[in-house]
LORO-610598 format. One record per residue (C-alpha): x, y, z; residue in one letter. Coordinates in steps of 0.05 Angstrom, whole numbers, padded with zeros to 5 digits, always signed. Layout:
N
XYZA
...
This chain:
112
+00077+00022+00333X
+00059+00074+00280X
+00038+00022+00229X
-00018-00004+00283X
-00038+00058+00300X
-00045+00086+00227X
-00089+00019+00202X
-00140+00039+00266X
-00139+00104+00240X
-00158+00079+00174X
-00214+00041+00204X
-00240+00098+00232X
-00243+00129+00170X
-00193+00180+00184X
-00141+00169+00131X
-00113+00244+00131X
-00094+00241+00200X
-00055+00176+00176X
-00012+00217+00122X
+00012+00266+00180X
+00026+00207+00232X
+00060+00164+00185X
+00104+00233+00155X
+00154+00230+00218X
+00173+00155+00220X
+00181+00154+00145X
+00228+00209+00151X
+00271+00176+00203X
+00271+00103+00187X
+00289+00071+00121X
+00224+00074+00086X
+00191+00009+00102X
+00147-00020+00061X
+00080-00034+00106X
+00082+00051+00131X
+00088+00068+00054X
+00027+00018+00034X
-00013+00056+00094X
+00003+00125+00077X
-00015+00106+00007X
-00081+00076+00023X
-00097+00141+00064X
-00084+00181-00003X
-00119+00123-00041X
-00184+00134-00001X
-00169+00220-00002X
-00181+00209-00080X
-00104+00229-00087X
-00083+00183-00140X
-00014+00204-00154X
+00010+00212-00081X
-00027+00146-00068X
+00009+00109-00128X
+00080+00132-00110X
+00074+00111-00035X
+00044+00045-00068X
+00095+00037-00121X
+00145+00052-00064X
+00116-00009-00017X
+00118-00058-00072X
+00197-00039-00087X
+00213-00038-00011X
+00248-00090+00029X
+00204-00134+00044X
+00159-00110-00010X
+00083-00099+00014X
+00031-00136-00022X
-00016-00103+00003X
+00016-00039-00026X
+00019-00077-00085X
-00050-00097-00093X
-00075-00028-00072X
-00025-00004-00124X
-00074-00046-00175X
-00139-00008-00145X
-00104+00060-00155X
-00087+00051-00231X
-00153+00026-00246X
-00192+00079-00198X
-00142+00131-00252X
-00177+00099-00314X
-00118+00056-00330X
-00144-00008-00327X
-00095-00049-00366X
-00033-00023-00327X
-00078-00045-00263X
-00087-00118-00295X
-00012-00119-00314X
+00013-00106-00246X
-00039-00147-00207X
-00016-00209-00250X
+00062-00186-00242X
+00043-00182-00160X
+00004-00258-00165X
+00063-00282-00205X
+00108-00254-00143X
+00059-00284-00088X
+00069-00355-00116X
+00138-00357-00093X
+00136-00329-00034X
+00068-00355-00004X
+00079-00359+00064X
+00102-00282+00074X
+00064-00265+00020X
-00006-00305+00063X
-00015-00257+00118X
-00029-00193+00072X
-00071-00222+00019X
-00120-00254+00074X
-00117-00186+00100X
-00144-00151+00042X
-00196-00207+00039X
């Protein structure tokens, strides 16, 4: 329930009231890895890059990682100026996609 209402938040535009929604089931649950990619996008989009790429990082090592943290991950790095850690990454995440396409699907249509 908090994961669908923080992505219409971030549709609206209104990623810092994400961060504080998210903050309560990510401090009860075991982190999971779709409310870290969300709370990360929020700080993504806030211009808070190193927030935003240790939520990412976190969603990527999570279980079930989220590719979509993990693709977002790649926008931070390069949004920081660090474009060849960004390629790196994003070919490490496609590598991981291959062999798990059908999970995998869903999230990368998502990001379009």
């Amino acid at each position: 329930l908090a994961a669908l209402h923080a992505r219409h938040l971030l549709r609206r535009g209104r990623s810092a009231e994400v961060v504080s929604r998210v903050a309560a089931p990510l401090a009860i649950e075991p982190p999971r890895g779709a409310l870290l990619a969300l709370r990360g996008e929020a700080y993504l989009r806030q211009g808070e890059y190193e927030s935003a790429e240790r939520d990412l990082r976190a969603a990527w090592s999570a279980s079930p990682p989220s590719y979509r943290g993990a693709f977002l991950l790649g926008e931070c790095l390069r949004e920081q100026g660090r474009r060849e850690a960004a390629r790196e990454h994003l070919l490490a995440v496609l590598e991981a996609s291959a062999k798990e396409p059908p999970r995998a699907a869903p999230e990368l249509v998502e990001l379009g």
